[in-house]
C-alpha positions in Angstrom: 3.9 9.5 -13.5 3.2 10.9 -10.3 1.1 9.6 -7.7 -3.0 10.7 -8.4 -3.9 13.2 -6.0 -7.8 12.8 -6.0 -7.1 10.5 -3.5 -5.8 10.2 0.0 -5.0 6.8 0.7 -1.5 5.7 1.6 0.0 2.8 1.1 3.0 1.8 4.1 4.1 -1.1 2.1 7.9 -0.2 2.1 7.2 -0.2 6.2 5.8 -3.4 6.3 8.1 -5.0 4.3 11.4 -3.3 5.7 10.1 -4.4 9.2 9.8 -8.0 8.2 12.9 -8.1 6.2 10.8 -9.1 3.6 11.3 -8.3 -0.4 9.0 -6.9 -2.3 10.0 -9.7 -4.9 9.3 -12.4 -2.0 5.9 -10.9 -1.2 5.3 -11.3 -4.9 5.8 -14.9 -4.8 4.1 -15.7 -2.0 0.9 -13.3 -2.9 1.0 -14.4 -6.5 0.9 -10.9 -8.0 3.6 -9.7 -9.8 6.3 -7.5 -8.6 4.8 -5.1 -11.0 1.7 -4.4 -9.8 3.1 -4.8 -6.0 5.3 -1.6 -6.9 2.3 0.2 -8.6 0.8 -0.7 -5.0 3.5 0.8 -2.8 4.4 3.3 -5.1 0.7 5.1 -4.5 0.0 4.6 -8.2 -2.6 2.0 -7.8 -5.9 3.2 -9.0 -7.9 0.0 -7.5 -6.6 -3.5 -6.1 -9.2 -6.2 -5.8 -9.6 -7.7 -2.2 -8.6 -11.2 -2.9 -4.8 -9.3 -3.9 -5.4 -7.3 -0.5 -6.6 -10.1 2.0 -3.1 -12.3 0.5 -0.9 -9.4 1.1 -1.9 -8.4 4.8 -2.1 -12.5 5.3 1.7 -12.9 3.8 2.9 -9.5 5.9 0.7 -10.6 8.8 -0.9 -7.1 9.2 -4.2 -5.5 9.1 -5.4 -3.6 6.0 -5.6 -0.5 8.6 -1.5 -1.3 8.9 -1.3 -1.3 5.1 -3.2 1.6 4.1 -4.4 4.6 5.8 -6.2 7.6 4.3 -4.1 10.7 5.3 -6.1 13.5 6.0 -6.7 16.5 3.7 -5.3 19.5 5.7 -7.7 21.9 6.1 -7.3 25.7 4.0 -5.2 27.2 7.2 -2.7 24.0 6.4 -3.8 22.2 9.0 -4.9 18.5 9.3 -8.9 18.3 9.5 
């Protein structure tokens, strides 16, 4: 399934956890979510994630949520950014 584009919020969890050396498997354990739903997450699949899942993550990668996720901007009809 591809990622929903009515949307523009990206998630930079391969980032964070390439930068850390961190699996997504160990970031599974330590947030208690499952591996799962932490790909669905960083796979831009994720239709919702509750803030308890988002304050653990950015606590067990030691990053902001503006680190985590951005929202990329829609490029304007001449294909630029806007």
């Amino acid at each position: 399934m591809p990622p929903d584009t009515d949307h523009a919020v990206r998630c930079h969890l391969d980032d964070l956890l390439a930068a850390r050396g961190m699996t997504l498997a160990h970031l599974a354990e330590q947030v208690g979510v499952s591996v799962v739903n932490l790909s669905v997450l960083k796979n831009g699949r994720a239709r919702a994630i509750r803030f308890s899942t988002l304050t653990a993550v950015c606590r067990a990668l030691n990053c902001t949520v503006g680190e985590l996720l951005s929202l990329e901007e829609e490029p304007d009809t001449d294909g630029h950014a806007g």
